[in-house]
Structure formats: C-alpha cells, structure tokens
N, C-alpha and C positions, 0 to 999 in steps of 0.2 A: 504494500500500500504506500502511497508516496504520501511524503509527512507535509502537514500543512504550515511547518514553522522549520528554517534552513537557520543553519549559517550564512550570515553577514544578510537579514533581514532585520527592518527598520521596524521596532515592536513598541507598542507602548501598555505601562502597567496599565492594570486594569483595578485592581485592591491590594490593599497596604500601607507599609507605609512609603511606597515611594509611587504610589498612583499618581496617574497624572504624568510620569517622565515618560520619556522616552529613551529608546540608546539600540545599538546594533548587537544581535545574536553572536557572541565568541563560539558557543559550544552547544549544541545537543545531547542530551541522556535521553534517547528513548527507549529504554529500557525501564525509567525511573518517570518519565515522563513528564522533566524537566528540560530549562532553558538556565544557559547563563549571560547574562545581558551586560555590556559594558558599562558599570558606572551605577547598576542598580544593584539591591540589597548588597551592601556592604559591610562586611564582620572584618573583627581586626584577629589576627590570629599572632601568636607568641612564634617564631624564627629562632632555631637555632643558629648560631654561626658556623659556617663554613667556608671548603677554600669559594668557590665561586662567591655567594653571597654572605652580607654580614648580617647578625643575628640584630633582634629586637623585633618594636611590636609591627607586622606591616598589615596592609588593607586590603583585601583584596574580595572581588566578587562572590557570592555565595548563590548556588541556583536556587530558581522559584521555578512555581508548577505550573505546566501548558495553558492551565485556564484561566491563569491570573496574567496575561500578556495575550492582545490578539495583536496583529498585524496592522501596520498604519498604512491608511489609503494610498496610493502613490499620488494621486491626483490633490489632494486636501492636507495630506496628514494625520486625519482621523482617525478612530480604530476601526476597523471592520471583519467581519466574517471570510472568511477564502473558500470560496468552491474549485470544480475544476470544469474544464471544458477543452473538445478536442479543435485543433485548429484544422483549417484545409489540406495542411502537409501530413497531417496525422500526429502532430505533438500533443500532447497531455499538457495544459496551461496552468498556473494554478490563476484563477482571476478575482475581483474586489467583489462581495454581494452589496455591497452597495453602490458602487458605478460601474459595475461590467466591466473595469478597466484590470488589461492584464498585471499579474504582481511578477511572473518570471521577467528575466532579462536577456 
C-alpha cells in the first residue's frame, strides 16, 4: 500500500503542543506509525561524550503519530486529506481532497 505521508513532505500538526506549526518529514516509522518532523516535539536528551561528538544536554526531534500531522495543501498551505488517483501514463498520484491538486512531484 503506498503510504500517504513520505519523506521530505511539508506537514502540519494537527494536536499538541506544537499545533498549528508546521516543518518537513526527516523520517518515517511505519511500523510504529509515526513521523518525525523537523523542528517539532522536541525533548532534550542527556549525550555522553565521545571521540566524534561532545557530551551534554542536546535537543533533538522526538516522533509523533500519523494522525496528529496531515499534509499541507500545496496550493494554500492548509492541512488536508490525500487520496490517490491514477494519471493518463498510468502513475499512482497521491493528490489534495480539498483542491484536486497533485501532492507528488
């Protein structure tokens, strides 16, 4: 089944506490049926030092769950639904439910 949320797709939360942002898909777990969004829910985690990097507190992304992030329209911004639809070459699209506009590129 082709998944209706990729990497490096432009998402916006939907509940929490960082509803209302938006930011771009780094990662999928669909297995877990999470997303990890650049710049949203953010936990601080405790670094050991080593040779590459130095130890202390750093920030980094933590994943949220498919339903709390849809897809921002490509045309407005806004969040929307994605269905799919086949084109004349025979591609699988994924496109906007609320202006028919395609989301692949």
């Amino acid at each position: 089944m082709a998944s209706k949320i990729k990497r490096g797709d432009k998402v916006v939360v939907l509940t929490g506490k960082d509803r209302g942002k938006s930011g771009e898909v780094l990662k999928v777990l669909p297995t877990e049926n999470r997303v990890i969004v650049q710049g949203i829910n953010m936990v601080k985690r405790h670094q050991r030092q080593s040779m590459r990097s130095q130890g202390g507190i750093v920030e980094k992304e933590a994943p949220v769950h498919m339903s709390n992030v849809a897809i921002e329209d490509p045309s407005d911004g806004k969040a929307t639904r994605v269905g799919f639809q086949f084109l004349n070459d025979g591609r699988k699209v994924r496109v906007s439910r609320r202006t028919g506009e395609t989301i692949d590129r």
